[in-house]
C-alpha positions in Angstrom: 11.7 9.4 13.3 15.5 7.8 13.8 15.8 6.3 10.3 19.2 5.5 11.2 18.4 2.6 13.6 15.5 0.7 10.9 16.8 -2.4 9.8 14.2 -1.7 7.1 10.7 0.4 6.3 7.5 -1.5 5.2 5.7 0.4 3.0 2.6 -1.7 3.0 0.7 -2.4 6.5 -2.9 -2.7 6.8 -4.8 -1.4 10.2 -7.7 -4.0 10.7 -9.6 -3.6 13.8 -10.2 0.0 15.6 -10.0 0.5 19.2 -13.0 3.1 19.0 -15.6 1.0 17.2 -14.7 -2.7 17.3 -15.7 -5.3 15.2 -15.8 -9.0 14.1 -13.7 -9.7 11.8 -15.6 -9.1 7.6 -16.1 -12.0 5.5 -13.4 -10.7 3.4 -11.1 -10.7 6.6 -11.9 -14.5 7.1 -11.2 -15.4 3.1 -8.4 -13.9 3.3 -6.5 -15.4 6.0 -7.8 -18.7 4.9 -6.0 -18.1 1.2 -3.2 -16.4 2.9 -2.9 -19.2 5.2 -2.4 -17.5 8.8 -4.7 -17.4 11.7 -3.4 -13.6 13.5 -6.0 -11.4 14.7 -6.9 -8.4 12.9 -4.5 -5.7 14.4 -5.3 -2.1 15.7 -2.7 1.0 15.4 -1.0 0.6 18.8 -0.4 -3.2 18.2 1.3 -2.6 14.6 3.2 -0.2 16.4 4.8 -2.5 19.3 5.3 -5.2 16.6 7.3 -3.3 14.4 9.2 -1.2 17.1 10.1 -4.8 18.5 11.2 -5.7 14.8 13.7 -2.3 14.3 11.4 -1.6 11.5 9.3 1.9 10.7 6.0 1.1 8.4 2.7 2.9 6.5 -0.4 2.4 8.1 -3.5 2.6 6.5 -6.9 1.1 5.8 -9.2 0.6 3.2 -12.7 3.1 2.4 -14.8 0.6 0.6 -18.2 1.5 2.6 -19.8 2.8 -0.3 -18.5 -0.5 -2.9 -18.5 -3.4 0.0 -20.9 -1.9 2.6 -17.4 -1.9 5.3 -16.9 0.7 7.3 -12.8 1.1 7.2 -11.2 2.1 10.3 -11.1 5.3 10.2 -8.8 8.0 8.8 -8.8 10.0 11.8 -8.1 7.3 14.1 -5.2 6.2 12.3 -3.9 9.3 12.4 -4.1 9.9 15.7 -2.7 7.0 17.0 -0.1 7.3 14.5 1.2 10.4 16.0 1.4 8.5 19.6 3.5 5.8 18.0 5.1 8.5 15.2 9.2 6.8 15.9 7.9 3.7 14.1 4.6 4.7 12.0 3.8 6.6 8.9 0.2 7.1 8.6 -1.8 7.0 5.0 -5.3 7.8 4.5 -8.1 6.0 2.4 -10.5 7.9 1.1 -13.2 5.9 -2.0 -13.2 8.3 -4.9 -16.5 7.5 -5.5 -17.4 9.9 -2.2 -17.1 12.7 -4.4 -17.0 16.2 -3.3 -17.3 15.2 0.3 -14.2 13.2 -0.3 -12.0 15.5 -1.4 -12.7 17.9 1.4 -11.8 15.4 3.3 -8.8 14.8 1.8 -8.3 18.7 2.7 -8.7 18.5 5.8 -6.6 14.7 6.7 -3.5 17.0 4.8 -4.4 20.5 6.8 -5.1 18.8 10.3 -3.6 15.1 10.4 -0.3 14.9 9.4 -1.2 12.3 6.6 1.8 11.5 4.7 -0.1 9.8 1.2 -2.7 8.1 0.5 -4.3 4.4 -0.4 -6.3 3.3 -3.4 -7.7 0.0 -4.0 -9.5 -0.1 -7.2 -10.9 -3.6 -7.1 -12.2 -3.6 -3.6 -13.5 0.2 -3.9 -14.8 -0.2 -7.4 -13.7 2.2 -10.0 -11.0 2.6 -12.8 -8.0 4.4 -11.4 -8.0 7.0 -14.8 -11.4 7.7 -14.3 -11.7 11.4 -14.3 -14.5 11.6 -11.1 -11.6 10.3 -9.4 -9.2 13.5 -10.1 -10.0 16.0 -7.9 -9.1 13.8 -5.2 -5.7 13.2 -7.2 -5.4 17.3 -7.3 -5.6 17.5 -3.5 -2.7 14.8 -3.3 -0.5 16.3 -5.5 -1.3 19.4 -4.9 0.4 18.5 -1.2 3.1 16.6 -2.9 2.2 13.1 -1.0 2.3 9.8 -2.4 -0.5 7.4 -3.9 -1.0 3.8 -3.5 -2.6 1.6 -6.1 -3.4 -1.7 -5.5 -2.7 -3.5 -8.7 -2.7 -7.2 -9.9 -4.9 -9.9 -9.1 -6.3 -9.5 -5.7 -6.0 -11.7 -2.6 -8.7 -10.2 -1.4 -12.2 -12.4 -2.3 -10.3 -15.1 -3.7 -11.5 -18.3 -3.4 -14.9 -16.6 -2.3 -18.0 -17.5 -4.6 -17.9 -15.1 -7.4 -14.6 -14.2 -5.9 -16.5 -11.9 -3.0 -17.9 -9.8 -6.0 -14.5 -8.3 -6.7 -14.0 -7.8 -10.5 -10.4 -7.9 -11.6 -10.5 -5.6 -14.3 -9.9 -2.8 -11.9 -6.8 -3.5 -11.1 -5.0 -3.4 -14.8 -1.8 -1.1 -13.6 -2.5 0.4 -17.5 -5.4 2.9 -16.0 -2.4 4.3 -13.2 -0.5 4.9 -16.2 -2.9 7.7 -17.2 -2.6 9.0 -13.9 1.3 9.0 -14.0 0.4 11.4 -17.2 -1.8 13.3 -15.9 0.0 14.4 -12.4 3.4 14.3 -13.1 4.5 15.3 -9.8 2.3 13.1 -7.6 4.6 9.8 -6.4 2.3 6.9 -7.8 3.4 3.6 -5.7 2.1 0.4 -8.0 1.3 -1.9 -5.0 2.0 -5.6 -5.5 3.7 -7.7 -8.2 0.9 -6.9 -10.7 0.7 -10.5 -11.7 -1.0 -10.9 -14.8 0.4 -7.3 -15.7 3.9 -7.4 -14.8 5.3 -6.2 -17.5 3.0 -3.1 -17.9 3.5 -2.5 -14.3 7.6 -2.7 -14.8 7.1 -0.3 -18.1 5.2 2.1 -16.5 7.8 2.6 -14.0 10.6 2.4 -16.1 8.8 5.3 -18.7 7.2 7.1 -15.7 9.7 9.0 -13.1 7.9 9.4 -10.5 6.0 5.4 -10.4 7.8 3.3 -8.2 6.5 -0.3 -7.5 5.8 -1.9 -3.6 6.8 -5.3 -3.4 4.4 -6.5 -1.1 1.4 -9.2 -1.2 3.5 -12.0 -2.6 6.2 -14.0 -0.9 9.6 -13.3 -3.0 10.3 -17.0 -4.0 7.4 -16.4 -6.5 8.3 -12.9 -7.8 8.6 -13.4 -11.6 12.4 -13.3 -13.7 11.3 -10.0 -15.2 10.9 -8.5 -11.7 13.7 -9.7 -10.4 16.1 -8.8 -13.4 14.7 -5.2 -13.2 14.7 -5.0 -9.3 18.4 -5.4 -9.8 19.1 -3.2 -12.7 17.1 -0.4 -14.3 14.5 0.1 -11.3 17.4 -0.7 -8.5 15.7 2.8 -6.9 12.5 2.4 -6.9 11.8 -1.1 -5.7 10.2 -0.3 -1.9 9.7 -3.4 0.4 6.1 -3.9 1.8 4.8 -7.2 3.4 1.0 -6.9 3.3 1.1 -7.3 7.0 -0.7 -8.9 8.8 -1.6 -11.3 5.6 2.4 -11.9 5.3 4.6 -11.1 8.1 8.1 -8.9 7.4 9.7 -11.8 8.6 8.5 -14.4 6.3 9.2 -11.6 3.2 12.3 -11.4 4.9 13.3 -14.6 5.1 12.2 -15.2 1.8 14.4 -12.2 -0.1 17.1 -13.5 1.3 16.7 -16.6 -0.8 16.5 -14.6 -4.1 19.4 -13.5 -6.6 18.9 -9.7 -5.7 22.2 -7.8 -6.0 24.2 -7.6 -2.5 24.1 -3.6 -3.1 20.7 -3.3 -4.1 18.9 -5.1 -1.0 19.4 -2.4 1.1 17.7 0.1 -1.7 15.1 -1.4 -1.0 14.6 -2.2 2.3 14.7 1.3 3.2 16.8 3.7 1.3 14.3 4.1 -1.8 11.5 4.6 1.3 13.6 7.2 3.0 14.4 8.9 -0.1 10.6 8.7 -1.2 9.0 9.5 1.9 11.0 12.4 3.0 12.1 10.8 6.1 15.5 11.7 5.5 
């Protein structure tokens, strides 16, 4: 992968539809393009890939294992993978896998690391149902950091089932980023990514990765004009290096983030932190 010629890395992509089982779009699919206002069709590997190519961007791929919580089969691991590596000048493929999976998960974890080239990997506690420092949920964690990749953890209040009746089932609580604090404790050396403005938890989510070396915060999910003070004042100052851009894509383009950063007072040397220099740095793609 030419780093050199990415106007900017997107740490935060979601693959939506598979090539090798198609689908209709989920209910939670539907809700959330409604609430995130925008009418694009789910997109498979290959598409991401020409999109982003077209855009002089690189970006993590992944989906989201909540079969067991939400009765959705994800696209798969494998798939993603695979197509990843057809498309590897622009793509960085993540795995899912739901902690709740158990033993089975974790040698799946294995075998993604040993087989697949799977650079980190995705959690999202509200939609998959568990507390992020629960301890059935750390030998998965030992496999990760055990291979020295990073770990996503969607945290905040989720877009996802909003506006659904009974919000789609999906219970906040889960995504307090206070529970991916013990984790930070716990696995020192595993990179922790806190996905999203954690909005109502903002300022645990900015402590935690001021305290905690290795937690670094994605800034994807929310348009910037509506990123809080507190995250913008620490964006440009004490967390300079480890602010990573991510757009949720397809549920916010790059280029409406984009467009939107620009109109923010971030620091003329810190914008291109972290567009893509905390990314490189963090990913290894240097």
């Amino acid at each position: 992968m030419d780093v050199a010629k990415f106007l900017a890395i997107d740490v935060h992509v979601h693959v939506e539809a598979s090539l090798r089982n198609p689908s209709e779009p989920s209910v939670y699919q539907q809700a959330a393009g409604k609430y995130f206002k925008h009418d694009r069709a789910q997109p498979t590997v290959p598409d991401i890939a020409a999109y982003y190519r077209e855009r002089r961007m690189a970006c993590v791929v992944f989906s989201v294992d909540a079969e067991r919580a939400r009765g959705l089969p994800p696209v798969s691991n494998e798939e993603i993978a695979e197509l990843a590596a057809e498309h590897d000048d622009v793509l960085i493929p993540f795995a899912s896998i739901d902690p709740g999976r158990g033993a089975a998960g974790v040698e799946e974890a294995r075998r993604l690391i040993a087989s697949f080239n799977i650079r980190g990997f995705k959690f999202h506690p509200q939609f998959q149902e568990f507390f992020a420092n629960d301890k059935r949920a750390y030998p998965l964690y030992e496999v990760i950091a055990e291979a020295g990749l990073p770990a996503v953890f969607h945290t905040g209040h989720s877009g996802i089932g909003t506006g659904m009746p009974g919000g789609g089932g999906i219970r906040l609580k889960y995504g307090n980023p206070m529970d991916v604090d013990d984790v930070a404790v716990d696995f020192p050396n595993m990179p922790i990514i806190l996905a999203h403005p954690s909005w109502p938890w903002q300022d645990e989510a900015l402590s935690i990765c001021l305290h905690k070396p290795q937690v670094y915060i994605d800034l994807s999910g929310w348009s910037p004009k509506y990123f809080p003070a507190q995250l913008i004042q620490f964006a440009n100052t004490q967390l300079k290096e480890k602010m990573l851009f991510g757009s949720d894509f397809p549920l916010i383009t790059p280029e409406r983030w984009l467009r939107d950063f620009e109109t923010i007072a971030i620091r003329d040397e810190v914008r291109p932190l972290i567009l893509k220099e905390n990314a490189v740095r963090l990913l290894g793609l240097a």
